[in-house]
Structures are given as C-alpha cells and as structure tokens.
C-alpha positions, -999 to +999 in steps of 0.1 A: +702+621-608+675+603-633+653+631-634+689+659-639+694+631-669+660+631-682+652+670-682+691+685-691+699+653-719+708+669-748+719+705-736+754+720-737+775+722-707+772+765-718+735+762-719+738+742-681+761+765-665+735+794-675+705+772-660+721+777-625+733+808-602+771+810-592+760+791-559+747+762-573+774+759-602+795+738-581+768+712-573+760+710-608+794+704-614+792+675-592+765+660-604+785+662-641+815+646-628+799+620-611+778+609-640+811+612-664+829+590-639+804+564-636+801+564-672+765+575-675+772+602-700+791+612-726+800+643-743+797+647-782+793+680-808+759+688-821+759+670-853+767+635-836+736+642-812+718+632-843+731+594-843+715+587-808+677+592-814+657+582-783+645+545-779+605+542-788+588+534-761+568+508-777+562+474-769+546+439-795+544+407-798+534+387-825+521+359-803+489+362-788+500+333-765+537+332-754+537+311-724+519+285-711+514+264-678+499+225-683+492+205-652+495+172-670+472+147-665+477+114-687+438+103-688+436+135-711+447+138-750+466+172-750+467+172-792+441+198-801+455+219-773+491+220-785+485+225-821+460+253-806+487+267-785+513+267-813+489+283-837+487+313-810+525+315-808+532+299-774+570+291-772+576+280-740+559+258-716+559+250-680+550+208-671+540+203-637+535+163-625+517+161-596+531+123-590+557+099-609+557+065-612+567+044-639+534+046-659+533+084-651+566+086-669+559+062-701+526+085-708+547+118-701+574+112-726+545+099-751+532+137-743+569+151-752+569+132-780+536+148-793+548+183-782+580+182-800+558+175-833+526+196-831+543+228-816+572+238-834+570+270-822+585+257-792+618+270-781+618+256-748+602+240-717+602+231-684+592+200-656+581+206-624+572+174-599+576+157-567+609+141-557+600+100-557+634+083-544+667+092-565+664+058-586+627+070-597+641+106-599+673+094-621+646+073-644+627+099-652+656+123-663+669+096-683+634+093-704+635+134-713+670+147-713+671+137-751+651+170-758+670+198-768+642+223-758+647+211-718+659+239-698+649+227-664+639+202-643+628+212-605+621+182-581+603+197-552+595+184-515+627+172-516+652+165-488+681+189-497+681+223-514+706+222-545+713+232-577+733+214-604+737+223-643+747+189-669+751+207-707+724+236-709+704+213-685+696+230-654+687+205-621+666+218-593+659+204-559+638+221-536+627+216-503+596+235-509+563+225-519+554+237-555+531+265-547+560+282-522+588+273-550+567+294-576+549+319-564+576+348-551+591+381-556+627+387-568+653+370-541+686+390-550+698+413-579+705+385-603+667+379-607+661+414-626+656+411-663+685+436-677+667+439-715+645+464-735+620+437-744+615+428-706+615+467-700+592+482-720+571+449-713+566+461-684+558+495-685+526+482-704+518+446-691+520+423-662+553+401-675+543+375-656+504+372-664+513+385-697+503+365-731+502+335-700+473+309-703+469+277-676+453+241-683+445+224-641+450+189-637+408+187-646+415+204-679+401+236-668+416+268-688+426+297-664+449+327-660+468+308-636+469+272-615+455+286-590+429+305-599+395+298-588+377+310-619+379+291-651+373+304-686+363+267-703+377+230-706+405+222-735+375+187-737+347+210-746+361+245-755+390+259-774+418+281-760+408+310-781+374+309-773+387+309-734+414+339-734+384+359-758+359+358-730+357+391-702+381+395-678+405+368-690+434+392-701+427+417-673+457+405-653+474+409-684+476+448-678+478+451-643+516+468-646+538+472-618+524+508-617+488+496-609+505+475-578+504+486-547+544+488-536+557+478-566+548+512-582+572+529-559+600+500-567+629+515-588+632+477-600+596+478-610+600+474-647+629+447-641+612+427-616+596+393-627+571+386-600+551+357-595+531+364-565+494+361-572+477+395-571+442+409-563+424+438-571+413+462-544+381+481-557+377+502-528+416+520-530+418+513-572+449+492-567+462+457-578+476+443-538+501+414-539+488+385-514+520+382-505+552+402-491+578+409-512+613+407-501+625+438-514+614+466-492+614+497-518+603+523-489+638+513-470+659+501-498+666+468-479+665+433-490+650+406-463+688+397-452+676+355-445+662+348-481+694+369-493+713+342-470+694+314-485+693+322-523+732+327-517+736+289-503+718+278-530+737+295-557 
C-alpha cells in the first residue's frame, strides 16, 4: 500500500485505470477503496493538487546541544558548565542522584537554584534517584516541586511499581534499578513519537544520542553514563572542546537505518530507543546490546512487557 501511495500520488483515477490490464482493474480498485475508506486519500481536480506541495525532507536545529544527562555530584561547582550548556542551546536536562539524604537534598536544590538562573534556555528537566523511605522521598519532593520546569521525578529500587501525576508533575516508582529503568526499546504503541520533527530526526540522526552530551558522577564528559570513553572533565576542559574532539558525535548519526533490526522496523523513524548500541566493523552495522521488544521480522510485541507496561499505566 505505501509503495502504491508513493509511486501512483498524484495521478488520475483515468491515468490508473490505464496503468493496469482488465484483470487487475478490480484489485486496483480495491486497493482505491480501501485507502478512501481509511481515509488515506483524497480526491481533488488538478489545480488544487497545487496547494499540497510535498513536505521537505529536511531536518535543523539551532542547538548544537539539546539534551543533557548530569550525574550530580555536590563536591563539584556545576556553574561554568550550565552557562556552557545553555550557550550551546540545551533545553532539557536529565538529574540523576545516586543517594539522598538531607544534605544531598539542601546542595541539590542549591544546584536547581543555580540552573534556573544560568540556563534560561531551559524548558524542562528531570530527577532520577533511589527510593530512601517515603518521609525522605516526600522531603525531597517538597524541596523541588516549586519549579515550573519539573516534569518528572522517577524513584527507582523501589518497592512497588506505580505511576501518579499531581498538576503537570509526573511521579514515578520503579522497581528497577536505574540502568534497567533507562536503557530500553519502545514497550507499547504509546511510546512512538507521532511528529515531523521526531520523524525527519530520524531519518538523519540517532534521536536518542542526538545533540545528547553526559557529565559521570567524577565529572567526566561522555556520549552517555555509561560509556567507557570520556572526551574531558567539566574541572579542566570545556564542553565544546569535548563534543569537538573525533568520534564524539559519531553516535549522533547512527540512524535506525544503520541498526541492525531496526532498519527493517516500520516504526523505525518513530521509535525512541535508548538501548546502548555498538558498532560491528566486520558486518558494517550499528548492533543494539540488547533485545528489543518489538519483533519487526513477526510483527509481535513481547506479550509480558505488554502486560506489564499495561499494569503500570
């Protein structure tokens, strides 16, 4: 059907009839009906094709930076980095804790504080950490919810697996351990990206590794946490030194099409997947470390994460 819409768009139903014999008129027929019905084309005179020129298949950012991922770490003065980051046109950010107490929290919110006034680029974060006890968990909501930028707050190694919203707030508990909880492929159809932005993204670039830099709990500057190489120190080096030396924006173009699987995926360009990826230089393919749960070779979905993304939502 995509390829009958891609070659035949733009041709009259005279010109369509004429493409085929009189045995295959009433399949193509078919196929016409079918598309009409399911609203996937429409029929208009010649002059009004005029009004629907095709969609560039172009994609550009004006940030350099978009995203980035900050393992905080309060012996270390995050100021240079954020008006660095800001400069580069990062406008969301990802917290990870790796403990909470309550001097953890007084020198985090003193790190919101100073991230709300150097960035104001920033259109919205995230917190990741370890579930403490509810009263520690409930304090340290308490000291951040003031922040309209918050989207999320995810409380992993916890006891239960639930999800709550309060305002535009979003509250996660997970029973995971951070590294399971954010490193995966798509769970269900809600997890695709309906959008030309995210689309045409992806046609290009890795939406995930994408315009993405990293900062470890040592300071270190990477592609991603858990990368072993790293590309400098935010104490010695600067960001833009880091993402301008080799190799650090090679993830960045490893499309879906240059991933083993997901180039056969009919979601590939939808898909925002965060499973780490290597590079296989004997077969010239990008190989996820990790199964996906989307089998595009069957069609099928793996039936108990579908059960368990279901009882979450």
């Amino acid at each position: 059907m995509y390829y009958f819409i891609e070659e035949f768009e733009g041709h009259s139903l005279h010109q369509l009839m004429d493409l085929v014999d009189k045995n295959n008129r009433e399949i193509l027929e078919e196929y016409i009906n079918c598309l009409e019905d399911n609203e996937l084309i429409f029929w208009c005179n010649e002059e009004e094709t005029k009004l629907f020129p095709k969609m560039k298949k172009k994609w550009a950012s004006p940030s350099l930076i978009s995203n980035a991922i900050i393992e905080f770490n309060h012996n270390y003065t995050y100021d240079i980095a954020m008006i660095e980051l800001n400069e580069l046109g990062c406008s969301y950010f990802q917290l990870r804790l790796g403990s909470i107490d309550l001097d953890v929290i007084a020198c985090f919110t003193q790190f919101l504080a100073k991230l709300i006034q150097h960035c104001p680029n920033l259109n919205m974060f995230e917190v990741l950490l370890p579930h403490h006890s509810e009263v520690m968990d409930e304090m340290f909501l308490n000291s951040i919810n003031k922040y309209v930028q918050l989207r999320c707050v995810t409380f992993y190694n916890h006891t239960i697996d639930l999800q709550t919203t309060v305002d535009s707030l979003c509250i996660k508990h997970r029973v995971d351990n951070l590294n399971n909880s954010q490193e995966k492929s798509a769970v269900s159809f809600s997890s695709f990206f309906l959008n030309s932005e995210f689309f045409f993204e992806s046609r290009l670039r890795n939406p995930y590794y994408n315009g993405k830099v990293t900062i470890d709990i040592e300071g270190n500057i990477k592609n991603t946490i858990n990368d072993m190489e790293s590309f400098g120190n935010i104490c010695s080096d600067t960001i833009i030194s880091a993402i301008n030396k080799p190799h650090f924006k090679t993830l960045w173009y490893s499309s879906k099409d240059q991933i083993e699987g997901c180039q056969n995926c009919e979601f590939r360009y939808i898909c925002f997947d965060t499973r780490p990826i290597v590079f296989d230089q004997i077969n010239n393919i990008y190989k996820s470390t990790t199964p996906c749960n989307y089998d595009p070779y069957t069609a099928r979905w793996n039936l108990s994460t579908l059960k368990s993304h279901s009882e979450l939502v």
